[in-house]
VEXFINU-532303 format. One line per field, with one value per residue (C-alpha): residue in one letter; x, y, z. Coordinates in steps of 0.001 Angstrom, whole numbers. Example, Ala and Ser with C-alpha at 12.3 -4.5 7.8 and 13.67 -1.06 7.14 Angstrom:
% residues 2
rest: A;S
east: 12300;13670
north: -4500;-1060
up: 7800;7140
END
This chain:
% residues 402
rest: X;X;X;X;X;X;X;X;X;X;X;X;X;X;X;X;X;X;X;X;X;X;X;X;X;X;X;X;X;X;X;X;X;X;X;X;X;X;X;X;X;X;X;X;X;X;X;X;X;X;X;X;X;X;X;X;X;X;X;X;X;X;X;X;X;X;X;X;X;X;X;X;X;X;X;X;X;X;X;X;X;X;X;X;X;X;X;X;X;X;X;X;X;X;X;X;X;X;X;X;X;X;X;X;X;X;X;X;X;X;X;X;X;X;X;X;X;X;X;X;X;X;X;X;X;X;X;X;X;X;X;X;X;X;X;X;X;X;X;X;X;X;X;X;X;X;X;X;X;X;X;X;X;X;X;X;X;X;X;X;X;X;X;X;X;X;X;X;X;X;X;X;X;X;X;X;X;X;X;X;X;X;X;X;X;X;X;X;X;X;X;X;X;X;X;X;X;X;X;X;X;X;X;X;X;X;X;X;X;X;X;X;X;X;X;X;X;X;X;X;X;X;X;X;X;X;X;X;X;X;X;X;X;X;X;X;X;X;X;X;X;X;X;X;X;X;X;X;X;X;X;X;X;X;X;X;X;X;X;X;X;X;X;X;X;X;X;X;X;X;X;X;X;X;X;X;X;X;X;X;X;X;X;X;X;X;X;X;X;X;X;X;X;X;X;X;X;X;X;X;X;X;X;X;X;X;X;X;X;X;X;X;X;X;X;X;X;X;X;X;X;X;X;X;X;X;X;X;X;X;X;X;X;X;X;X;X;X;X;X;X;X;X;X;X;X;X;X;X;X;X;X;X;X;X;X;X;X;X;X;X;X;X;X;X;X;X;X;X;X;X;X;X;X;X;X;X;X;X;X;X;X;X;X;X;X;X;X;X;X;X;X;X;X;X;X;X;X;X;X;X;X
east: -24165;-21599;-20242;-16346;-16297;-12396;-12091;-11692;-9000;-5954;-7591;-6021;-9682;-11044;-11494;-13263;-16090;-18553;-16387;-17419;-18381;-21048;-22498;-23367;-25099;-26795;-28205;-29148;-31330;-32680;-33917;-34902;-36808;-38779;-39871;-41278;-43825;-45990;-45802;-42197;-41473;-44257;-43272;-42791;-46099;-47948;-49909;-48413;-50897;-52237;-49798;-52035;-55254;-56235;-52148;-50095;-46542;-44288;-41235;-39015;-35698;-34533;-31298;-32816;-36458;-34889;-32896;-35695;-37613;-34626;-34937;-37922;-40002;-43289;-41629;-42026;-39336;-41862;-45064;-46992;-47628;-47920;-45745;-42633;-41637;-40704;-40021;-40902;-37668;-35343;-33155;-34224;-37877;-37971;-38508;-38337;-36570;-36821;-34795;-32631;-32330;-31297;-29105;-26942;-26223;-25507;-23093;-21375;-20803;-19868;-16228;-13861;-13060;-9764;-8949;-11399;-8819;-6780;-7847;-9585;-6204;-4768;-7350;-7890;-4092;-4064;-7147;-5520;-2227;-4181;-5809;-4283;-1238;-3610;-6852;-10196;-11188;-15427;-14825;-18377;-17610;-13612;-13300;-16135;-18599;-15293;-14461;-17991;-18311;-15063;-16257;-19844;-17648;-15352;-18166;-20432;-17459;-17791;-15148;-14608;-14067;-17508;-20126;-18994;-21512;-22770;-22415;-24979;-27330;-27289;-27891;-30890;-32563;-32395;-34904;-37296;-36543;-37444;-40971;-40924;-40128;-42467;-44230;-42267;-39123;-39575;-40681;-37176;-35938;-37255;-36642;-33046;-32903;-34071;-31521;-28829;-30236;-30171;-26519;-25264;-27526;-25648;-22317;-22792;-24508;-21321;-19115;-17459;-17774;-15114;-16096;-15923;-17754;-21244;-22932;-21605;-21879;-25809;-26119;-24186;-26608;-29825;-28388;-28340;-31825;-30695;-32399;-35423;-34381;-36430;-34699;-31219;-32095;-33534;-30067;-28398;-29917;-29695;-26084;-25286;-27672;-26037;-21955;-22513;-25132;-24122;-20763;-20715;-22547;-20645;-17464;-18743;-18925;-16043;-13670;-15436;-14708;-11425;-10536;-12337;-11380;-7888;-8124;-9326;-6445;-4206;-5403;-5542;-1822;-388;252;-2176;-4770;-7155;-7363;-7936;-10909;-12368;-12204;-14010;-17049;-17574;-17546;-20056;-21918;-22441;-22546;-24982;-25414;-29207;-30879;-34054;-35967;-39645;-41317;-44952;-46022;-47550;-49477;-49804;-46740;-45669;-42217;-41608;-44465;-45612;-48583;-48202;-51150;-51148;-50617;-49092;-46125;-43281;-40244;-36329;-34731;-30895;-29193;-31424;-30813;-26820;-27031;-29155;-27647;-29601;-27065;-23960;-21966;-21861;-23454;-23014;-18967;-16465;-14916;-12571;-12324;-15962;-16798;-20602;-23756;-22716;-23705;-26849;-25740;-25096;-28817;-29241;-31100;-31642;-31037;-27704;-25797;-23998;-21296;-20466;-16817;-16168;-17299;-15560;-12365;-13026;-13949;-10007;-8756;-10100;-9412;-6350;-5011;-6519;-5112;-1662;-2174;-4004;-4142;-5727;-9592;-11553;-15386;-16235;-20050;-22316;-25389;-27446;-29149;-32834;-32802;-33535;-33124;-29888;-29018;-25966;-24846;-24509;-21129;-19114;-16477;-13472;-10116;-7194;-3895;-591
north: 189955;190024;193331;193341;194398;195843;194662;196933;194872;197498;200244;201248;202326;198934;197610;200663;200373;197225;195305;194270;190511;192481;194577;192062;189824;192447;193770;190098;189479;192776;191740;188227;189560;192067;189618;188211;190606;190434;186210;185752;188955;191585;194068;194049;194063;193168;189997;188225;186706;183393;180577;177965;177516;180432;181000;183950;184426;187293;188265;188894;191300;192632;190870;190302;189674;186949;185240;185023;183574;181358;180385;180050;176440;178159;178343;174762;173525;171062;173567;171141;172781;171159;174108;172882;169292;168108;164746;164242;161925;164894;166330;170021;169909;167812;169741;168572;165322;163806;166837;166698;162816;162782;165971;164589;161082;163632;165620;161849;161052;163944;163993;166225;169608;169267;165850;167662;170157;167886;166184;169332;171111;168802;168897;172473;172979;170598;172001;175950;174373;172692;176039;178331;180411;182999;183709;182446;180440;179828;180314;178252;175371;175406;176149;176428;172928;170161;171897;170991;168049;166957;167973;165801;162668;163306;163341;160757;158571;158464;156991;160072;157775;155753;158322;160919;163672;164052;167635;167882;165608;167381;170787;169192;167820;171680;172476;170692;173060;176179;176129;179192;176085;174834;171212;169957;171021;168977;165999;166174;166931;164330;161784;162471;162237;158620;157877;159385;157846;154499;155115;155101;152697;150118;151702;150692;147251;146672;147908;149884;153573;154409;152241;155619;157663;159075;156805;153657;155123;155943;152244;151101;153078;152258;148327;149357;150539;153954;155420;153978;153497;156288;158510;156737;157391;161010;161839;160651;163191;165986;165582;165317;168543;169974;169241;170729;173013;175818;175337;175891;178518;180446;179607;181228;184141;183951;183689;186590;188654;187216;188874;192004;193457;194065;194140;190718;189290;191140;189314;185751;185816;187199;184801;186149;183228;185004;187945;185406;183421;186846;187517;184585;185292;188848;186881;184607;187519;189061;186666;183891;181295;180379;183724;182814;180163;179097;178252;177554;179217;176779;179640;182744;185132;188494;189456;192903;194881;192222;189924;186646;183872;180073;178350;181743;180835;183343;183594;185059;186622;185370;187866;190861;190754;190393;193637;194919;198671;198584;196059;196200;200070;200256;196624;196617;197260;194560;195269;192418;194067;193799;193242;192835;189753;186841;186974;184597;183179;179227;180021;179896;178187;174423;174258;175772;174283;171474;172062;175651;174426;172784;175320;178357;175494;175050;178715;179605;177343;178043;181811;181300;178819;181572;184641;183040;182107;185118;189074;190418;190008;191046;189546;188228;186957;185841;183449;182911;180235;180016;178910;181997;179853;178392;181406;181683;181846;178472;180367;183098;183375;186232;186888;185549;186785;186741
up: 29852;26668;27362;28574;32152;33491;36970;39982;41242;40232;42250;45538;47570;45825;49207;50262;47528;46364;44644;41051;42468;44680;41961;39592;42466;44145;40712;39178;42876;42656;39389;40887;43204;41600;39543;42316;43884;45112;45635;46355;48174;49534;51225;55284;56954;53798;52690;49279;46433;48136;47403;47752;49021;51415;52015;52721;52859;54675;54127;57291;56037;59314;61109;64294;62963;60961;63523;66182;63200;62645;66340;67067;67592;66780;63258;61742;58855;57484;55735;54113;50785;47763;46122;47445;47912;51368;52552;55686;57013;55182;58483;56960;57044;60718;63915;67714;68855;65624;64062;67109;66155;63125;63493;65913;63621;61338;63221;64136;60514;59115;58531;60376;58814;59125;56770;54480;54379;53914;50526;49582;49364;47317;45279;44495;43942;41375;39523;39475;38264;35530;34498;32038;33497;31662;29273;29522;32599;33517;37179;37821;35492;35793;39737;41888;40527;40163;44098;44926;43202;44538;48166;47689;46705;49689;52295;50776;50279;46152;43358;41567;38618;39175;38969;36315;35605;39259;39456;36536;37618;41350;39724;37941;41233;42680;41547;43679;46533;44545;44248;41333;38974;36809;37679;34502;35939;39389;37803;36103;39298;41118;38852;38448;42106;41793;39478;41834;44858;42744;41995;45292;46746;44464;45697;49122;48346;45962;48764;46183;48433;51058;54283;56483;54039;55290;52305;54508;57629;57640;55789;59406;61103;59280;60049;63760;64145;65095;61618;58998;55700;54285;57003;55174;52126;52815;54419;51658;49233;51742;51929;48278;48029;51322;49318;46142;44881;48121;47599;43820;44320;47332;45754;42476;44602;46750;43220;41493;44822;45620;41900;41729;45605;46061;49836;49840;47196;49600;52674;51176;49504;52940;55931;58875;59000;61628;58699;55878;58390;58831;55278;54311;56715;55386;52192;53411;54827;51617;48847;51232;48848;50443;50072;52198;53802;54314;57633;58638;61647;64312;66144;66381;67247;66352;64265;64626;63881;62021;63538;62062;62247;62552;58980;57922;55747;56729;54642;56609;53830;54898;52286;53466;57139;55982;54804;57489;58100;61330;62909;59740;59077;55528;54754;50792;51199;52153;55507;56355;59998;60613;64477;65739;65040;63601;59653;58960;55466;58069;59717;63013;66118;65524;61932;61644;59036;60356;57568;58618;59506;56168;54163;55373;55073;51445;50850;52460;50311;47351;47320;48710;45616;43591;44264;44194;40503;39664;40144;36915;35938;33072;33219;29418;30946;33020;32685;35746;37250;37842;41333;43623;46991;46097;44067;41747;38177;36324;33944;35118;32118;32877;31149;34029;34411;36614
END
């Protein structure tokens, strides 16, 4: 996109409308997903292309089709498919006690959303006083990857100043959860991943991360007996994955809307707090930075009208059953009064994301630091990023202003 976009913000039914942020995601995961029929997406109550040997996938849209399938234990995290790689001691693809295991060390180690809030604060107020009062600012590259990258070092327990370029090298290693990318691309993937892991195995052998850092903490652990080292190691990649490449990619969002709806900008400069919190989940609600998962279904069960067999992959489409109209009045508009279901873009059942509390934390923040700097917007371009499960663009460059 090269063409000079004017912002909606200066409009006074803005918030009334999709804002601009909206348009140009809906549009690019429209295109995403056509792109992807009839493997990636059939229609409801059809059968997609095999993916695999003798494999079918469906595509659950519906809110409440997608949380039972969320819920459900029938619904296995781990699939065993070749197509998408899946360690078997990763917290995300476990199910039963072992999930329920390693999900509550997990929990114990994560750190406390409020001294996040803390240092990420300070943080993200330095960065927007660094950027230009106003002119050209990449609101991927320039805000929403150094407040990821920032918030992957803070819960690992990283030197900022001893692993430079870990942003990059995290986007890289994405792409072995999208299973669209070519077998090139994952052995890139993976083998940046071993470098990574590498890196920060040193930093806790050298002592040289922060002692109550999760990176420490799981090596405490693992020293306990109370995890195996591949079940260390596994946790460590999940929560540099977990840190960055969601948050970049919801904050992308969350700037691009915090500019472009005037209700929103409104909300975040004022001083009600249980406004600004709501604010953020309708945020979260519409721009869900995981757009679907993939299960494996252990036997068979039915999903709406749809009959689903054992070893039937089945897919919840998070961002589809967010805009569900069945359940959501007017679900493409921001509505920062929105009552009703609980949006799915943190999951639900025994996977919810354990990081639900620091992300809507850094999400406040962020928009909040924003909007005080900034009221004018005027999108130069956007260049997207090929992963369609962690979906977002990789450069969002827009004229700022006072």
């Amino acid at each position: 996109m090269t063409d000079r976009l004017q912002s909606v913000h200066g409009d006074p039914d803005a918030g009334s409308v999709r804002s601009q942020a909206v348009e140009m995601w809906d549009a690019r995961w429209s295109a995403v997903t056509k792109g992807w029929y009839p493997r990636w997406a059939p229609p409801e109550g059809t059968t997609a292309e095999a993916w695999g040997p003798e494999e079918s996938l469906r595509s659950i849209k519906g809110y409440q089709d997608c949380r039972r399938a969320l819920v459900l234990p029938q619904l296995e995290s781990h699939i065993g498919n070749g197509n998408l790689r899946q360690n078997d001691a990763n917290l995300l693809f476990l199910d039963g006690a072992v999930h329920r295991r390693l999900r509550a060390l997990i929990n114990r180690i994560l750190p406390d959303w409020r001294s996040v809030a803390t240092s990420s604060d300070a943080f993200i107020d330095r960065l927007v006083a660094d950027l230009p009062e106003r002119g050209r600012v990449d609101l991927v590259a320039d805000f929403a990857v150094p407040i990821a990258e920032d918030m992957a070092f803070v819960i690992l327990g990283l030197r900022r100043d001893a692993h430079a370029g870990l942003a990059g090298r995290l986007l890289t290693m994405s792409a072995q959860f999208d299973p669209a990318f070519s077998p090139d691309d994952v052995a890139e993937a993976l083998e940046v991943g071993r470098e990574v892991l590498n890196e920060m195995r040193v930093a806790v052998r050298d002592g040289t991360c922060d002692p109550g850092g999760a990176l420490a903490l799981l090596d405490t652990a693992r020293r306990e007996g109370e995890l195996s080292v591949r079940e260390q190691l596994a946790s460590t990649v999940m929560l540099a994955h977990a840190s960055f490449q969601n948050t970049a990619n919801l904050l992308s969002f969350a700037a691009c809307e915090a500019m472009t709806n005037a209700a929103l900008a409104d909300t975040m400069a004022g001083a009600d707090r249980a406004a600004q919190r709501r604010c953020v989940d309708e945020v979260l609600r519409l721009g869900s930075p995981v757009r679907f998962l993939i299960r494996r279904a252990a036997s068979d069960l039915t999903l709406g009208d749809q009959a689903i067999h054992q070893n039937d992959l089945v897919s919840p489409f998070v961002h589809d059953a967010n805009r569900d109209v069945a359940v959501f009045d007017h679900p493409d508009q921001f509505d920062e009064n929105r009552a009703g279901p609980v949006h799915l873009a943190f999951g639900a059942g025994p996977h919810k994301c354990l990081g639900a509390a620091i992300a809507r934390t850094e999400t406040l923040s962020a928009m909040r630091s924003l909007v005080a700097k900034y009221r004018t917007f005027e999108l130069v371009s956007v260049t997207w990023g090929a992963n369609a499960v962690m979906f977002g663009p990789t450069s969002l460059v827009a004229d700022l202003a006072p």
